[in-house]
C-alpha positions in Angstrom: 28.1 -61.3 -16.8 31.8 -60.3 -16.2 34.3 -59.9 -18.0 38.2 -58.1 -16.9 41.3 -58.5 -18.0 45.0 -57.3 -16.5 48.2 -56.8 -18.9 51.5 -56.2 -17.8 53.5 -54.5 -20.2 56.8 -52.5 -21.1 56.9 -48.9 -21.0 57.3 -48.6 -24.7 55.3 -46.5 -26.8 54.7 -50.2 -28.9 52.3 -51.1 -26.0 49.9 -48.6 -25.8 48.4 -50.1 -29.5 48.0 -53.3 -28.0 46.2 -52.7 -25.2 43.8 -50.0 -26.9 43.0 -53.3 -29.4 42.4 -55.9 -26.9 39.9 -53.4 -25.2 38.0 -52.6 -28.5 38.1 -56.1 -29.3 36.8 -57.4 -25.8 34.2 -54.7 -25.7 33.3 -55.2 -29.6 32.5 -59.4 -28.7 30.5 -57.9 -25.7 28.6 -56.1 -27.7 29.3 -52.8 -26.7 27.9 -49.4 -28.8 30.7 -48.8 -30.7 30.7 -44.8 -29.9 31.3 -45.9 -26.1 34.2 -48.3 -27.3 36.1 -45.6 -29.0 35.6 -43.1 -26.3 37.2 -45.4 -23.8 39.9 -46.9 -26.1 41.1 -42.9 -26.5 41.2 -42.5 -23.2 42.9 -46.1 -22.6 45.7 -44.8 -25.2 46.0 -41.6 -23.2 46.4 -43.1 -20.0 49.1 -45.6 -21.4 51.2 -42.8 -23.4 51.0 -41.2 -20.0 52.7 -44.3 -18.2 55.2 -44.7 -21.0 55.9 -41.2 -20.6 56.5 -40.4 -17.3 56.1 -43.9 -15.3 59.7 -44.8 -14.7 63.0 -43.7 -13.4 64.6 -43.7 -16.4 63.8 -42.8 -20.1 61.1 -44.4 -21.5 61.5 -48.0 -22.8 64.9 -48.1 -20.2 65.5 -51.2 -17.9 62.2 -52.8 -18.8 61.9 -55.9 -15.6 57.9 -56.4 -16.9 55.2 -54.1 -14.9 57.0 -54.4 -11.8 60.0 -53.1 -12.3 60.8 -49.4 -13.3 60.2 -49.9 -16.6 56.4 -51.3 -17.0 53.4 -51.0 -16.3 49.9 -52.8 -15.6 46.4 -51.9 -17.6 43.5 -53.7 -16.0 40.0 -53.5 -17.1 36.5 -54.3 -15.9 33.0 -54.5 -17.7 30.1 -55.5 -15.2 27.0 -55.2 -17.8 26.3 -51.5 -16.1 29.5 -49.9 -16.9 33.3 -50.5 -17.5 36.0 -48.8 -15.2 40.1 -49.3 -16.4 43.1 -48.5 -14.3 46.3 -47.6 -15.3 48.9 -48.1 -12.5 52.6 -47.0 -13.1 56.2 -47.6 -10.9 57.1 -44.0 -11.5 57.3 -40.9 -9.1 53.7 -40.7 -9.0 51.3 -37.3 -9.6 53.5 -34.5 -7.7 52.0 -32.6 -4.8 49.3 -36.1 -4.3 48.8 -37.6 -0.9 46.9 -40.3 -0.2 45.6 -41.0 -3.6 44.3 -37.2 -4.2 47.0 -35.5 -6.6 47.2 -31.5 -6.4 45.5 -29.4 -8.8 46.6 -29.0 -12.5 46.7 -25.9 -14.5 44.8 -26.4 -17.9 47.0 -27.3 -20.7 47.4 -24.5 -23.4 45.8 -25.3 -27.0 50.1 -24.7 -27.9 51.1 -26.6 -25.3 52.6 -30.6 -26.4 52.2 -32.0 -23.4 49.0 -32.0 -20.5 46.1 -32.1 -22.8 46.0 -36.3 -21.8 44.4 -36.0 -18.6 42.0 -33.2 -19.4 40.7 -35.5 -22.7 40.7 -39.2 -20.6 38.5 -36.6 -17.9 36.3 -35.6 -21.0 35.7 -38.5 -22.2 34.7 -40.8 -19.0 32.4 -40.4 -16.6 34.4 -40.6 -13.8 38.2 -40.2 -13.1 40.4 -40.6 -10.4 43.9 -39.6 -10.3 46.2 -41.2 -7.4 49.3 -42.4 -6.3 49.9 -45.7 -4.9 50.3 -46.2 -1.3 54.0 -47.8 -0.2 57.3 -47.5 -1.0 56.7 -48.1 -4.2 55.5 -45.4 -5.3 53.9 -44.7 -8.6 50.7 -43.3 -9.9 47.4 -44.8 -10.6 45.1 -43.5 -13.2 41.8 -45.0 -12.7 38.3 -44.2 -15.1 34.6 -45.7 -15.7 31.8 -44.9 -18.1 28.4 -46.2 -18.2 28.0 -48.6 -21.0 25.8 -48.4 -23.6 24.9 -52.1 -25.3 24.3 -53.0 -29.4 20.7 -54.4 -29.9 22.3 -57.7 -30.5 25.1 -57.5 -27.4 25.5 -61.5 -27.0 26.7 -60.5 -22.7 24.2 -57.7 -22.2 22.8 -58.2 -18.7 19.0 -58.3 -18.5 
């Protein structure tokens, strides 16, 4: 069985919460191990503070239209039975230095540094990561990660 699930939402740090819970709760009713849950739902949270952050023109939480204008953005997720993959997809500038979908490399954040330790823990803590930018006019970037999943005894959606 299938499940996913796409949210539009301002880029307001209020967001970010909400979609971490409606993950953990779809993936708790799945019957999801619970250490797989959190893993994902701290790498959701990153991914989100990341659009808030930096995925509009203006300041964050500015002329909020819904996900399509400059001030949103759209969180879809995916569980197959074999493993669950989330995007993140912004309408700001995008990863600097990317073309075609394959952003330039990043210098590791500092332990001092406040800022660019989101990306390297969302890349810790999935199994596989990609870091784009939309194609168009557009613009914007997309921040797409999977993990295998790992099912409760009891998982009432397990696939056989």
């Amino acid at each position: 069985m299938s499940i996913w699930w796409s949210l539009h939402l301002r880029r307001e740090a209020a967001s970010v919460p909400l979609a971490r819970r409606l993950l953990i709760g779809t993936m708790e009713t799945a019957g999801v191990d619970p250490d797989v849950s959190y893993d994902l739902s701290v790498a959701l949270s990153e991914a989100c503070a990341n659009a808030v952050e930096h995925g509009g023109a203006g300041a964050p939480g500015g002329s909020a239209a819904g996900a399509g204008g400059a001030g949103g953005y759209r969180v879809t997720a995916y569980l197959d039975g074999e493993k669950c993959r989330i995007e993140v997809t912004d309408s700001g500038p995008g990863f600097p230095g990317a073309s075609r979908g394959c952003p330039a490399p990043r210098p590791r954040a500092a332990e001092t540094d406040e800022h660019g330790r989101g990306l390297c823990l969302i890349e810790e803590l999935a199994d596989h990561v990609h870091l784009g930018n939309k194609p168009g006019r557009g613009g914007g970037a997309v921040i797409s990660f999977d993990k295998i999943l790992k099912w409760r005894e009891d998982a009432p959606l397990m696939t056989a």
